[in-house]
C-alpha positions in Angstrom: 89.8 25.1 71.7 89.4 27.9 69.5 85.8 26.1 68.6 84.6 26.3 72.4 85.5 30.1 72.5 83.9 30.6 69.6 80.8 29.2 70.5 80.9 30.7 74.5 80.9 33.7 72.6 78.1 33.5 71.0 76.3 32.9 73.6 77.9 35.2 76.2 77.8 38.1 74.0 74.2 38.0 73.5 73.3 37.7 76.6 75.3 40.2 78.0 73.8 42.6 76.2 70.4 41.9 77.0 71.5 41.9 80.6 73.2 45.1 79.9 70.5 46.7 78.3 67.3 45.5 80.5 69.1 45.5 83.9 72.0 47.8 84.2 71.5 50.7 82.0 67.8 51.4 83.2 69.1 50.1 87.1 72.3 53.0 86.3 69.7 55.9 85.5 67.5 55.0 88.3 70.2 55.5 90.5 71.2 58.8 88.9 67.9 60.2 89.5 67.6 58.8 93.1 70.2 60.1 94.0 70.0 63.9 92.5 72.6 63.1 90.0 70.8 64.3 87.3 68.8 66.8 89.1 72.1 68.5 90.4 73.9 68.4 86.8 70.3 70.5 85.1 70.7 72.8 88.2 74.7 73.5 87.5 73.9 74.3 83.8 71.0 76.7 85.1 73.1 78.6 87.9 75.9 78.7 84.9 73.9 80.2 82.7 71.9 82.9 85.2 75.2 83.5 86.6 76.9 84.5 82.4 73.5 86.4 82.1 73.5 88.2 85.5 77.4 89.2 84.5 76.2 90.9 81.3 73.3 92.9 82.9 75.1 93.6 85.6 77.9 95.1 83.1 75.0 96.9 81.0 73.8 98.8 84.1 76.4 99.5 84.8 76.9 101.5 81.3 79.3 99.1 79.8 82.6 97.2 80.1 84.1 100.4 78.6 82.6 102.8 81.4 83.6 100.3 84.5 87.2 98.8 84.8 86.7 96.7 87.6 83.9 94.8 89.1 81.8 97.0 91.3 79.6 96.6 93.9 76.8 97.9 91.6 77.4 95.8 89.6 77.8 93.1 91.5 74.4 93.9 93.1 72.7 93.8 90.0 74.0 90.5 89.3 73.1 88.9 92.4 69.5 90.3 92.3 69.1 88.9 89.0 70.4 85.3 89.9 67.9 85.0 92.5 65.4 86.5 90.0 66.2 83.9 87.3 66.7 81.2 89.3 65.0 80.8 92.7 64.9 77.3 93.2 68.3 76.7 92.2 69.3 79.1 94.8 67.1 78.0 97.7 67.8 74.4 96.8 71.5 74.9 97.3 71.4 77.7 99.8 73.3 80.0 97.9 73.5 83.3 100.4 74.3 86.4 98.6 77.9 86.5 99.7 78.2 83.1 98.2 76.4 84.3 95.0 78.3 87.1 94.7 81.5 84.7 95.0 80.3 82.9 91.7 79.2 85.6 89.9 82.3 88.7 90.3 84.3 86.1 88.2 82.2 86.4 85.4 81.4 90.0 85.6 85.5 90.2 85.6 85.8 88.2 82.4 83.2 90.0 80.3 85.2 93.4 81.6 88.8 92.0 80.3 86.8 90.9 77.4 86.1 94.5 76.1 88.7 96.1 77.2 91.7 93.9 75.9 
């Protein structure tokens, strides 16, 4: 018995992973990038990373995490006009209006404030 196990898996093994490796793997990422998957993850880590750099500037304007205690809506301003600067096709792609921007980015702007000024 333990002879016929032995010797289906050495032949199942084998050729599950050349199934695994020329079929479902390369069939997987096709699917990701059909279906925006990966598209949509690179877009996230852009808007992320405009929104973290539109908090900063917007703070800098602004004279400083020191100067402003709160979010303004200077500051605010400036970071949604840089978003849409750094990163247009992100936001027309998903129709990110500036109200919606400005949802995403007052967040940040906050953390970099309590950041300074802890």
């Amino acid at each position: 018995m333990d002879n016929v196990l032995d010797i289906t898996l050495a032949i199942v093994l084998p050729l599950l992973a050349t199934v695994l490796t020329t079929i479902a793997i390369p069939a997987a990422i096709a699917w990701l990038k059909a279906n925006n998957v990966i598209k949509d993850e690179a877009r996230a880590n852009l808007l992320q990373s405009a929104l973290e750099n539109a908090a900063l500037t917007a703070i800098a304007r602004a004279g400083g995490a020191r100067v402003i205690p709160a979010v303004t809506s200077d500051a605010t301003g400036a970071a949604i006009a840089y978003v849409k600067s750094s990163v247009p096709d992100t936001v027309k792609t998903l129709g990110l209006s500036d109200s919606k921007i400005a949802d995403l980015v007052v967040p940040h702007i906050q953390r970099q404030i309590d950041r300074v000024t802890r």
